[in-house]
Every structure is written in C-alpha cells, then in structure tokens.
CHARMM internal coordinates of N, CA and C (Angstrom, degrees):
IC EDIT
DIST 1 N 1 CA 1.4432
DIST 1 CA 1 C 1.5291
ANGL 1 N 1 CA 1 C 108.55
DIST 1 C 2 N 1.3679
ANGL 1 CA 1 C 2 N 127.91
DIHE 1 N 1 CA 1 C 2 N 142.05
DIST 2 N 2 CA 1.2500
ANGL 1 C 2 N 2 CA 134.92
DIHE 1 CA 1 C 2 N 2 CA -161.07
DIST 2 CA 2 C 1.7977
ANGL 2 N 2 CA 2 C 85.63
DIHE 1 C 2 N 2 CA 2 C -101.32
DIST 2 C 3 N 1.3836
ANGL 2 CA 2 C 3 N 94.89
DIHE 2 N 2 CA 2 C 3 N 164.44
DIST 3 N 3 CA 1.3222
ANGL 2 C 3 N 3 CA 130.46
DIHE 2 CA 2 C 3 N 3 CA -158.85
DIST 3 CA 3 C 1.9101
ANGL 3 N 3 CA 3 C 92.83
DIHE 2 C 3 N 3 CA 3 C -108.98
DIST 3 C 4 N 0.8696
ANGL 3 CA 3 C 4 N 119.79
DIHE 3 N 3 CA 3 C 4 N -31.32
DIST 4 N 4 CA 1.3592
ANGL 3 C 4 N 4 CA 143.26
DIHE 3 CA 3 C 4 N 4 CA -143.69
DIST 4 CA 4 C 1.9203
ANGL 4 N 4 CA 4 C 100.20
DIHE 3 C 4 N 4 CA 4 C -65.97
DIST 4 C 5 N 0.7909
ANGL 4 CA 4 C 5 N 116.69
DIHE 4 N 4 CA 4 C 5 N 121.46
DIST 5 N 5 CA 1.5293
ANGL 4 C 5 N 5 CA 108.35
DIHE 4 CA 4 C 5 N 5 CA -179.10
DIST 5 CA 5 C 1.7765
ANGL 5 N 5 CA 5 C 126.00
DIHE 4 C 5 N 5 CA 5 C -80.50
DIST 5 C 6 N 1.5373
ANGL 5 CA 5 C 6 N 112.10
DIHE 5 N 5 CA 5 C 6 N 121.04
DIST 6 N 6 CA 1.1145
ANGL 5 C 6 N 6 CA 99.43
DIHE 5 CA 5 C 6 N 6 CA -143.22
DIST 6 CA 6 C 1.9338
ANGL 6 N 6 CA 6 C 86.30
DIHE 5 C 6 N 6 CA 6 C -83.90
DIST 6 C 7 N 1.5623
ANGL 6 CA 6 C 7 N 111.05
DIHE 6 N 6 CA 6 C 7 N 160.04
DIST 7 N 7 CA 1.2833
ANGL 6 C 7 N 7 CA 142.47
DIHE 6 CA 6 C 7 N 7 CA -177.37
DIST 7 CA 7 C 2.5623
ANGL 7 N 7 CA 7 C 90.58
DIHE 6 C 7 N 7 CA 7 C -50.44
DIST 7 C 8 N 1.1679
ANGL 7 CA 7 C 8 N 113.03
DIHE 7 N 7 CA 7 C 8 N 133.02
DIST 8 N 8 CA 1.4005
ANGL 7 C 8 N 8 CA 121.01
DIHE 7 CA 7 C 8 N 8 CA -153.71
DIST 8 CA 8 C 1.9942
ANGL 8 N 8 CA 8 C 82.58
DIHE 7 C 8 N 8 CA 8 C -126.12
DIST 8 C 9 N 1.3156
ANGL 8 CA 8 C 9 N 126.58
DIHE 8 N 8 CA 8 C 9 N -2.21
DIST 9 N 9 CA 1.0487
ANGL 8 C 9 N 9 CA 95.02
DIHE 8 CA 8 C 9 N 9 CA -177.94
DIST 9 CA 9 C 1.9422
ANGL 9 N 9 CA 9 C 94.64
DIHE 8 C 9 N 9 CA 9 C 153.14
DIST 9 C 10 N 1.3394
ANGL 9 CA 9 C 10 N 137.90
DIHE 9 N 9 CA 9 C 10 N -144.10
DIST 10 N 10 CA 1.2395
ANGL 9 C 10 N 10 CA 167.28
DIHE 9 CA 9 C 10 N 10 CA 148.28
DIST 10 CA 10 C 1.1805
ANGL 10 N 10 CA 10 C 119.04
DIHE 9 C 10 N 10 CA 10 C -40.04
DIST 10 C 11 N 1.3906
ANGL 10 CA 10 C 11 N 156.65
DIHE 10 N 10 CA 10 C 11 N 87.71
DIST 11 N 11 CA 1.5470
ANGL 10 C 11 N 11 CA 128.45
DIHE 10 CA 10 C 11 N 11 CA 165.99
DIST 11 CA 11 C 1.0220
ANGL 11 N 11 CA 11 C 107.55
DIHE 10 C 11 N 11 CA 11 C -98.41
DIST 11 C 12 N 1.1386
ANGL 11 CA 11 C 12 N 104.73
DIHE 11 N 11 CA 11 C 12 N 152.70
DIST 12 N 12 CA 1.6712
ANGL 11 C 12 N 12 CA 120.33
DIHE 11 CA 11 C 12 N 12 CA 150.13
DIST 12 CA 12 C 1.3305
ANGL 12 N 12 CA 12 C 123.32
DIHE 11 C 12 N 12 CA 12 C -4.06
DIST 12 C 13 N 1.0879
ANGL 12 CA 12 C 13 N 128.64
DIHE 12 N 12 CA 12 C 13 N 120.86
DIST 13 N 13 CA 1.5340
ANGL 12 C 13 N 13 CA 130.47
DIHE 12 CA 12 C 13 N 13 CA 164.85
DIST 13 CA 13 C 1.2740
ANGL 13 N 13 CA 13 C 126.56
DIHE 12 C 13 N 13 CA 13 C -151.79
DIST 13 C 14 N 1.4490
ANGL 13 CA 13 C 14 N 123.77
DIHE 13 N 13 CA 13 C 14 N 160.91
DIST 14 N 14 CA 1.4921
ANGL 13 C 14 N 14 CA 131.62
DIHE 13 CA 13 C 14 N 14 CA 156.35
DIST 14 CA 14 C 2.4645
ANGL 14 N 14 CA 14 C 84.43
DIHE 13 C 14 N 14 CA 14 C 68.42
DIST 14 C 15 N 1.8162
ANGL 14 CA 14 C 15 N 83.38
DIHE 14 N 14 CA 14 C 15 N -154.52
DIST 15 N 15 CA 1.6496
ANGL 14 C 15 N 15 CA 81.61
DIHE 14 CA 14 C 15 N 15 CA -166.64
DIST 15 CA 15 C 1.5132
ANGL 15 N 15 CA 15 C 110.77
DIHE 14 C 15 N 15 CA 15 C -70.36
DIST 15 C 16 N 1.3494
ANGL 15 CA 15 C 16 N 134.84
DIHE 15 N 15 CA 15 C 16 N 23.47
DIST 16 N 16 CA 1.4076
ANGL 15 C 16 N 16 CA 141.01
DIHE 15 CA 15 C 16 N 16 CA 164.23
DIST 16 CA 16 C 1.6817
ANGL 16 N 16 CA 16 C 113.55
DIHE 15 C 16 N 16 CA 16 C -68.09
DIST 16 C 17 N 1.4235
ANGL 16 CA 16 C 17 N 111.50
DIHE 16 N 16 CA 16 C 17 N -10.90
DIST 17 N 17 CA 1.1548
ANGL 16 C 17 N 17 CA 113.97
DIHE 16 CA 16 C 17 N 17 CA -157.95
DIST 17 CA 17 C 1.7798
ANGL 17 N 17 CA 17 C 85.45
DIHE 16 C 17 N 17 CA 17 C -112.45
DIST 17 C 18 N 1.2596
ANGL 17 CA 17 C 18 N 119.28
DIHE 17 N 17 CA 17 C 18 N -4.62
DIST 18 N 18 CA 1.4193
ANGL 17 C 18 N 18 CA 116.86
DIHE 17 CA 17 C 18 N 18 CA 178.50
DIST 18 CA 18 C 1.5950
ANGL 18 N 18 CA 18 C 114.61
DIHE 17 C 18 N 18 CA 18 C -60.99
DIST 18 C 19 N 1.0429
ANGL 18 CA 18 C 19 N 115.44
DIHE 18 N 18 CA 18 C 19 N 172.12
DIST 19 N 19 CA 1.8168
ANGL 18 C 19 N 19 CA 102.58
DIHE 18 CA 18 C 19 N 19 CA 165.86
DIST 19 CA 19 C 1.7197
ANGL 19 N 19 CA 19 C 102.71
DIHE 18 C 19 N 19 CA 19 C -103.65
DIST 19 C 20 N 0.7403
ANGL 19 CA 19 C 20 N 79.29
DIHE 19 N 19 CA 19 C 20 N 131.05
DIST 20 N 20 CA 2.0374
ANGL 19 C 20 N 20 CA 104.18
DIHE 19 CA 19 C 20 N 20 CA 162.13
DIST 20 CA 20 C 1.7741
ANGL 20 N 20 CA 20 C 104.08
DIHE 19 C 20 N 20 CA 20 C -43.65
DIST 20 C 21 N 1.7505
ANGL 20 CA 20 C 21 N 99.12
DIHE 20 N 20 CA 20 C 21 N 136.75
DIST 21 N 21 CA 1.2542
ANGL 20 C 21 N 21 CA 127.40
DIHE 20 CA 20 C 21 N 21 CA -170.33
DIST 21 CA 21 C 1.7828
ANGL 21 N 21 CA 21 C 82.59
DIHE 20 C 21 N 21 CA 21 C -73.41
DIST 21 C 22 N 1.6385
ANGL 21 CA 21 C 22 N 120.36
DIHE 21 N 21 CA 21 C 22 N 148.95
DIST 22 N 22 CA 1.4677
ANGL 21 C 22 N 22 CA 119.84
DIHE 21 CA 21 C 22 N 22 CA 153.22
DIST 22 CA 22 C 1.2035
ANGL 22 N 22 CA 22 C 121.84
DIHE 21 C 22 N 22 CA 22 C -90.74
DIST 22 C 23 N 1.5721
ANGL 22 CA 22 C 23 N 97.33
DIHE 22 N 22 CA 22 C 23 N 153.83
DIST 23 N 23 CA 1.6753
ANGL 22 C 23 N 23 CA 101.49
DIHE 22 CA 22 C 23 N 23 CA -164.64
DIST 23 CA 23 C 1.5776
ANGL 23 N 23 CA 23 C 98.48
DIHE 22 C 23 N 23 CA 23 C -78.50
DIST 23 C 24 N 1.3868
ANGL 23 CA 23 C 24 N 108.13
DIHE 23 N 23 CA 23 C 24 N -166.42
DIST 24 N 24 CA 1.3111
ANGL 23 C 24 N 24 CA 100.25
DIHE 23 CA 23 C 24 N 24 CA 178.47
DIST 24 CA 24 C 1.5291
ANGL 24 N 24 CA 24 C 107.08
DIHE 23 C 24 N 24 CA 24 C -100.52
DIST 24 C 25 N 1.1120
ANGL 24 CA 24 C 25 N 129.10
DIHE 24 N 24 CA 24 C 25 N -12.75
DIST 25 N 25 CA 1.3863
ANGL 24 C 25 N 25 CA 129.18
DIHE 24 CA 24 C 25 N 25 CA 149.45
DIST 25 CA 25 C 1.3559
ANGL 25 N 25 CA 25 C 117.31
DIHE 24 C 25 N 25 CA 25 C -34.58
DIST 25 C 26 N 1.1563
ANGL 25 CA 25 C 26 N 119.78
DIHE 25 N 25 CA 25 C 26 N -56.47
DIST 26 N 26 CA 1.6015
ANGL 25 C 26 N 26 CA 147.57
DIHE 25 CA 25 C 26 N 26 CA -161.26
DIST 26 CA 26 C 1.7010
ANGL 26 N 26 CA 26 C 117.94
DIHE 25 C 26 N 26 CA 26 C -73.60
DIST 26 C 27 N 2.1429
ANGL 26 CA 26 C 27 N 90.28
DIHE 26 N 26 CA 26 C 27 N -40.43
DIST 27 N 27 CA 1.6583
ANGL 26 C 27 N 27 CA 101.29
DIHE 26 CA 26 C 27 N 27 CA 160.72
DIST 27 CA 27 C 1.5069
ANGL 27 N 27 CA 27 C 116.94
DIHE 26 C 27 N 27 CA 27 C -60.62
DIST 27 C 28 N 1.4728
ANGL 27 CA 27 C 28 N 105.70
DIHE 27 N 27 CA 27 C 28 N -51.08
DIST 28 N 28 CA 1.5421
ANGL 27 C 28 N 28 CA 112.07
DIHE 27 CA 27 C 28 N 28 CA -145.24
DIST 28 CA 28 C 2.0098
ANGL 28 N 28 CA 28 C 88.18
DIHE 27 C 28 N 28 CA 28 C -82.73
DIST 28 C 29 N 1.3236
ANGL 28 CA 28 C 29 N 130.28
DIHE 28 N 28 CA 28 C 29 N -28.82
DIST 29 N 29 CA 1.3445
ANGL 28 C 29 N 29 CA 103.99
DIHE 28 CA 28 C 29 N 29 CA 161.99
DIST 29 CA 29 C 1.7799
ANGL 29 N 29 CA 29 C 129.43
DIHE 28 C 29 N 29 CA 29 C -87.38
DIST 29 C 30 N 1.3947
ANGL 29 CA 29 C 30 N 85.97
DIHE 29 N 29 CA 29 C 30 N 16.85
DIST 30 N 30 CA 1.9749
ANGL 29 C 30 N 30 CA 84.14
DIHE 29 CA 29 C 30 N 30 CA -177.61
DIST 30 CA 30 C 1.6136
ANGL 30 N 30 CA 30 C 89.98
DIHE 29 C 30 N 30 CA 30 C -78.72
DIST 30 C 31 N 1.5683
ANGL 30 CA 30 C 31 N 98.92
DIHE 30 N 30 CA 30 C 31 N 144.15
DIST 31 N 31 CA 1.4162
ANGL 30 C 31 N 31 CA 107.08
DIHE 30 CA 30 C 31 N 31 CA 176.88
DIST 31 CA 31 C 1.8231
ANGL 31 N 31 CA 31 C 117.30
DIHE 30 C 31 N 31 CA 31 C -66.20
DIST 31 C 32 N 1.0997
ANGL 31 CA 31 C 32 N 123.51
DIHE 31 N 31 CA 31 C 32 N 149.83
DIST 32 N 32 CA 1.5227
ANGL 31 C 32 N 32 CA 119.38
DIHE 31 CA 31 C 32 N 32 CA 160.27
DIST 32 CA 32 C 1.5165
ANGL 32 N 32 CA 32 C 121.36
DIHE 31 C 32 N 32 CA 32 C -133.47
DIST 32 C 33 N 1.3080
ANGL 32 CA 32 C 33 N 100.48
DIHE 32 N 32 CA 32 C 33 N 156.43
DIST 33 N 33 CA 1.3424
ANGL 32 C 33 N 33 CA 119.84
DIHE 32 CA 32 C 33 N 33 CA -148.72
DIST 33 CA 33 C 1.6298
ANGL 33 N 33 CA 33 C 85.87
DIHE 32 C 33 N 33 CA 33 C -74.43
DIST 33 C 34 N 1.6560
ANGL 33 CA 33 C 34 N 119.85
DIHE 33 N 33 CA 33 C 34 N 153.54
DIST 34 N 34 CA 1.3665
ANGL 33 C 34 N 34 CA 119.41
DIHE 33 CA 33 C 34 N 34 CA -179.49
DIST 34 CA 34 C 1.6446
ANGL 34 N 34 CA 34 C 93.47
DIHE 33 C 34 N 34 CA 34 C -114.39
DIST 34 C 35 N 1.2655
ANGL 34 CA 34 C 35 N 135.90
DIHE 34 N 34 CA 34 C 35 N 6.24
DIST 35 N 35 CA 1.3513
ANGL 34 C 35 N 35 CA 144.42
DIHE 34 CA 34 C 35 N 35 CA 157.44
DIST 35 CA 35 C 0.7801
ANGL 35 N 35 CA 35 C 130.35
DIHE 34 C 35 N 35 CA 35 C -160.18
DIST 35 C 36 N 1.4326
ANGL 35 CA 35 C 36 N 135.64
DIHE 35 N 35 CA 35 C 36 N 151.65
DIST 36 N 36 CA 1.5362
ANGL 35 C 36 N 36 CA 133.68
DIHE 35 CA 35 C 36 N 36 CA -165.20
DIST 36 CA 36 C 1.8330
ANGL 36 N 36 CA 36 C 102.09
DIHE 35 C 36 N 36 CA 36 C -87.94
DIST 36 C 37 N 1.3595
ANGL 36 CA 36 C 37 N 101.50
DIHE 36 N 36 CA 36 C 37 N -15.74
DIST 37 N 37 CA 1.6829
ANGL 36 C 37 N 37 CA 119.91
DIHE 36 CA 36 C 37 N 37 CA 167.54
DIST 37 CA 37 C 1.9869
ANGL 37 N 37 CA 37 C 104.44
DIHE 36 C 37 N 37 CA 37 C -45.94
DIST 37 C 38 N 1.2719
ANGL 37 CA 37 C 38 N 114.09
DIHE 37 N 37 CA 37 C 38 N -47.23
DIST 38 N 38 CA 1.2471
ANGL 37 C 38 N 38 CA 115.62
DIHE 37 CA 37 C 38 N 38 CA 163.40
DIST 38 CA 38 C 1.0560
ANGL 38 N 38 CA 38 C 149.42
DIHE 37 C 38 N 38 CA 38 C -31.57
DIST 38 C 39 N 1.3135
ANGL 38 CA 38 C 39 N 106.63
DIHE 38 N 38 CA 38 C 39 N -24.49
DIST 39 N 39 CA 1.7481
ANGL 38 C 39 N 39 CA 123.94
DIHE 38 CA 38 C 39 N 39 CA -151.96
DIST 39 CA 39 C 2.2823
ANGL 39 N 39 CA 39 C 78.39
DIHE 38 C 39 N 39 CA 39 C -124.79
DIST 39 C 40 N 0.8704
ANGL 39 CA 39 C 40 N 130.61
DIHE 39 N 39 CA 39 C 40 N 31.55
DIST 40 N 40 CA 1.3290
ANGL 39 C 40 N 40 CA 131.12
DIHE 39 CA 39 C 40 N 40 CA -173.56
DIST 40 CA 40 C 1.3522
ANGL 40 N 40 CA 40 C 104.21
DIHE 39 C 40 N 40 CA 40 C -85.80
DIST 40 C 41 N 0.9125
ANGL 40 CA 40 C 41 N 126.81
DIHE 40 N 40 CA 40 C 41 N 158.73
DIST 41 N 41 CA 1.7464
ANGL 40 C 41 N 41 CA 111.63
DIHE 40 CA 40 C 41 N 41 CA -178.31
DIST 41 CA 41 C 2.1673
ANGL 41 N 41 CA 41 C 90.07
DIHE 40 C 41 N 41 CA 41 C -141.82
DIST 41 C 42 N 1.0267
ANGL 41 CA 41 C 42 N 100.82
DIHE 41 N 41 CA 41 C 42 N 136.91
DIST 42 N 42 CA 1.7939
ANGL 41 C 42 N 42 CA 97.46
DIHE 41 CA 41 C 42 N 42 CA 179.65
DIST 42 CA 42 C 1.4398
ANGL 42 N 42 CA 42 C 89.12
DIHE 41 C 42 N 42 CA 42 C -99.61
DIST 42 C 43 N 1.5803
ANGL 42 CA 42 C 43 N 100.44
DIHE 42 N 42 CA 42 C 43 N 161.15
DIST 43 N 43 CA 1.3449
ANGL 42 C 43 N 43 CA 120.64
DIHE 42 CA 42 C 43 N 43 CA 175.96
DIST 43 CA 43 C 1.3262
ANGL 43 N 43 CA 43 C 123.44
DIHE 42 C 43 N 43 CA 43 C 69.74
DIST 43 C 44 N 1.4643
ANGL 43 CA 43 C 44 N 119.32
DIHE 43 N 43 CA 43 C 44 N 33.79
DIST 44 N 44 CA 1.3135
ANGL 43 C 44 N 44 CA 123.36
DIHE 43 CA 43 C 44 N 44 CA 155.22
DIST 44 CA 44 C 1.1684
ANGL 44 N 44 CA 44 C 137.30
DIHE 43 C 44 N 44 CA 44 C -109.90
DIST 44 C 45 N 1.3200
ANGL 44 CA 44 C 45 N 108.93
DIHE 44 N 44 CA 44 C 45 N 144.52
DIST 45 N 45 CA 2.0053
ANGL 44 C 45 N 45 CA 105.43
DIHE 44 CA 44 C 45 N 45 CA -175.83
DIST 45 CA 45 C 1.5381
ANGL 45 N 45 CA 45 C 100.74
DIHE 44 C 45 N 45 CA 45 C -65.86
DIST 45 C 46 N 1.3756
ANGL 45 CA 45 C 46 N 76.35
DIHE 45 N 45 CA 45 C 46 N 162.97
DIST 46 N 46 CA 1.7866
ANGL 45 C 46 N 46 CA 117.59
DIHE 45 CA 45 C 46 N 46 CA -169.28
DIST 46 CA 46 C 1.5460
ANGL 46 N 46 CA 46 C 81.48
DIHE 45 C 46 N 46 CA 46 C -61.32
DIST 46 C 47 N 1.3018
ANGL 46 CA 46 C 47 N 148.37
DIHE 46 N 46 CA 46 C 47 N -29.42
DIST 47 N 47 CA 1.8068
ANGL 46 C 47 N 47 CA 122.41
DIHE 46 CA 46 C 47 N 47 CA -176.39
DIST 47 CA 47 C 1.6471
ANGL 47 N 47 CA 47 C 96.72
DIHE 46 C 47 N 47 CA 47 C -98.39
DIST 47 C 48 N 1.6262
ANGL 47 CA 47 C 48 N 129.16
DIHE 47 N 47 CA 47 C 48 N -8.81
DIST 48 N 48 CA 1.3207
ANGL 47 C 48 N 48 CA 102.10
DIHE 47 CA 47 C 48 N 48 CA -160.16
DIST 48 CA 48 C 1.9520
ANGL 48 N 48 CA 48 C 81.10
DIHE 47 C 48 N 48 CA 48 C -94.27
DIST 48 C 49 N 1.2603
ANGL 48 CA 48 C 49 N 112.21
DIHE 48 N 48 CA 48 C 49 N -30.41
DIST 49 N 49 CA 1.4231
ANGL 48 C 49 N 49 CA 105.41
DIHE 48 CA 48 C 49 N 49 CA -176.64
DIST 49 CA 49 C 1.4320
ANGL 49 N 49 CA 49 C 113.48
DIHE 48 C 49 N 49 CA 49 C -53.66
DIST 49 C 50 N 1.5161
ANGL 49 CA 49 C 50 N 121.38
DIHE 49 N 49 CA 49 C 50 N -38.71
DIST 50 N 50 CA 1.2145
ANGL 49 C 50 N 50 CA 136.44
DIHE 49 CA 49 C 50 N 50 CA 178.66
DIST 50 CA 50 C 1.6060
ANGL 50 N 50 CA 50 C 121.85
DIHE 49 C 50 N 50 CA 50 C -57.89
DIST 50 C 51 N 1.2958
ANGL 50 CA 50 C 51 N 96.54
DIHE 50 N 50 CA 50 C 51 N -40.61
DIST 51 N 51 CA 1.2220
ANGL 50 C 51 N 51 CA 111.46
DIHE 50 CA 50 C 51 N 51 CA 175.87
DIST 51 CA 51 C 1.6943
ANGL 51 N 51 CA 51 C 115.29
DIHE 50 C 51 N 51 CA 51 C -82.07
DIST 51 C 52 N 1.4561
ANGL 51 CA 51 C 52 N 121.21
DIHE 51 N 51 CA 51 C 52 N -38.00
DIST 52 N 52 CA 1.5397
ANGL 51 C 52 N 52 CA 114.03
DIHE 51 CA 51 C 52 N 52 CA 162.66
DIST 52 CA 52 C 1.5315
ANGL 52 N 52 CA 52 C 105.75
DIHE 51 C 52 N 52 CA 52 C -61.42
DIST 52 C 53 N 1.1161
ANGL 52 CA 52 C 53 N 135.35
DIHE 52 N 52 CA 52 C 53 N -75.40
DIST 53 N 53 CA 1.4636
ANGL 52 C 53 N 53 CA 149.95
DIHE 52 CA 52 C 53 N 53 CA -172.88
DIST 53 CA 53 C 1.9110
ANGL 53 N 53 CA 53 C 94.73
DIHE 52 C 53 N 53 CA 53 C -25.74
DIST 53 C 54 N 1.0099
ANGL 53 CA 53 C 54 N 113.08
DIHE 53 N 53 CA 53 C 54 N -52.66
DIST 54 N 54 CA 1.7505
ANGL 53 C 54 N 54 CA 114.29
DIHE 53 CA 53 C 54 N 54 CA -175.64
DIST 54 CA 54 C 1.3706
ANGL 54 N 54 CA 54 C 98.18
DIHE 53 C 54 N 54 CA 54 C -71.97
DIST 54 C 55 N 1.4247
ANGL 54 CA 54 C 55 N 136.71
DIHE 54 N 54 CA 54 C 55 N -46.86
DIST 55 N 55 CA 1.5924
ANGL 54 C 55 N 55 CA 136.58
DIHE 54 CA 54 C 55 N 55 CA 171.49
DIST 55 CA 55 C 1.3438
ANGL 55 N 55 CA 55 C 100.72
DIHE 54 C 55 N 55 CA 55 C -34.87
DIST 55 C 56 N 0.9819
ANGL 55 CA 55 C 56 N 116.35
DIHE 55 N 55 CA 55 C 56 N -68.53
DIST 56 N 56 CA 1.7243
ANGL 55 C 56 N 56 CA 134.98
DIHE 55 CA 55 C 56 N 56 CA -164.01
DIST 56 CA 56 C 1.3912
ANGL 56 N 56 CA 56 C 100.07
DIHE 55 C 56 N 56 CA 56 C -60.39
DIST 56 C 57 N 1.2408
ANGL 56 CA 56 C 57 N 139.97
DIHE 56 N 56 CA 56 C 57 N -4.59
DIST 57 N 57 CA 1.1893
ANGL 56 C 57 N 57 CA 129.81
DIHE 56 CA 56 C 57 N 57 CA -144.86
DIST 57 CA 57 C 1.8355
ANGL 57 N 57 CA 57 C 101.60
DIHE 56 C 57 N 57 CA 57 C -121.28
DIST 57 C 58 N 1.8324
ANGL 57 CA 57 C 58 N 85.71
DIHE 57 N 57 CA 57 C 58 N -37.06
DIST 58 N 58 CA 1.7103
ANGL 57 C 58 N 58 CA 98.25
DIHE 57 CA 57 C 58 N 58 CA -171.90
DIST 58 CA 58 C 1.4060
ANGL 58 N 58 CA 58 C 92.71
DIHE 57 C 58 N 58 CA 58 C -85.53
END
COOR INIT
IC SEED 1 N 1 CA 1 C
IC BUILD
C-alpha cells in the first residue's frame, strides 16, 4: 500500500497560485518603515554592508 497521498479535490494552479493585489484597506494598515536606518543590520563586514547598501540602492 502506497504512502502516497491521494489527490482530496482541486489544487491550485496556473496564476491562482499568484498572491492577491492589496486592497486599499490592506495598504493604508500595512506598517511603514519611518527610516531606511531600520532595515540596518549590526555586525557586518565592510563587503556584506557593501553588498546590502547596493541591494537597497537597485
């Protein structure tokens, strides 16, 4: 006997599996950052800082 889980119905497929546009309800309570100072991370070398700082940049 297989272990194998048998199919329960419908899945997900194609762009159903996308995430959903937010409403504007959904914008105006998503939190936002009050500085980009926030997103700082301590304790990184001089290339990993370099390398976030250029992330942030593109």
């Amino acid at each position: 006997m297989s272990d194998a889980v048998r199919p329960s119905g419908e899945a997900p497929h194609g762009t159903s599996l996308l995430p959903a546009d937010l409403t504007d309800d959904q914008l105006d309570a998503a939190p936002v950052l009050d500085s980009i100072d926030a997103l700082l991370i301590e304790d990184l070398s001089e290339d990993e800082d370099d390398a976030f700082a250029a992330a942030l940049e593109s």
